[in-house]
C-alpha positions in Angstrom: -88.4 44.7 -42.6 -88.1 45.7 -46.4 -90.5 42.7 -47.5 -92.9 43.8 -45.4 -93.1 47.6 -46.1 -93.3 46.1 -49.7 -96.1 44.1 -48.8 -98.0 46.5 -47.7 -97.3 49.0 -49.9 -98.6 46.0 -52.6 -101.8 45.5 -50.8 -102.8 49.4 -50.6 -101.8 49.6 -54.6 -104.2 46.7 -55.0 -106.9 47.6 -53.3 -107.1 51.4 -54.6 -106.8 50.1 -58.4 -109.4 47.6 -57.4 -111.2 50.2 -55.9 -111.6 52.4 -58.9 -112.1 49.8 -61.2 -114.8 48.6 -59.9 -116.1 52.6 -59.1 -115.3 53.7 -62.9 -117.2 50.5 -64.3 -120.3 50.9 -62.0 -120.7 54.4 -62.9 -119.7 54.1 -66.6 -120.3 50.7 -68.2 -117.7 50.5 -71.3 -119.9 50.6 -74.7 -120.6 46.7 -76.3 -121.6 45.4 -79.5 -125.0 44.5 -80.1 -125.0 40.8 -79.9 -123.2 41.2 -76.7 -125.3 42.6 -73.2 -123.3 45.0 -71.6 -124.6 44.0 -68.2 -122.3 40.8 -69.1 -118.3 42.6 -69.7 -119.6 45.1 -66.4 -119.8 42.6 -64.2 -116.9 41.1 -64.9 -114.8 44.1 -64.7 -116.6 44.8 -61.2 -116.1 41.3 -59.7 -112.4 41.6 -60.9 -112.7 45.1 -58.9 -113.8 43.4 -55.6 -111.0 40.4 -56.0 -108.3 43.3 -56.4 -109.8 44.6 -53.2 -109.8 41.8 -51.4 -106.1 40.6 -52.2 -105.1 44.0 -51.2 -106.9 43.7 -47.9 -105.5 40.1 -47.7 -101.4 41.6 -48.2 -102.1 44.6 -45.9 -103.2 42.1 -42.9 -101.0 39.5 -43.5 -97.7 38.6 -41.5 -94.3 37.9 -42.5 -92.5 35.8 -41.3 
């Protein structure tokens, strides 16, 4: 019972830090150097976002056994 309330709990942590990293990125794209496009470090940030989100989604529906 206590693993999965933790679980859960785990998944819906995940999936709101996901959520506002990929929110805070979009909508403020961190400053970079000149040699380096900034379109580059946002996208990363925002994919890591989505995989947050989805591994949250992914502990919230799965069972334990």
């Amino acid at each position: 019972m206590g693993l999965t309330i933790a679980e859960k709990f785990f998944g819906l942590i995940a999936v709101i830090i996901g959520a506002l990293t990929a929110y805070y990125t979009y909508v403020s794209p961190p400053d970079s150097p000149p040699a380096v496009p900034s379109g580059w470090l946002s996208s990363i940030f925002i994919t890591a976002g989505f995989v947050l989100i989805g591994i949250g989604v992914f502990l919230m529906l799965a069972k334990v056994e």
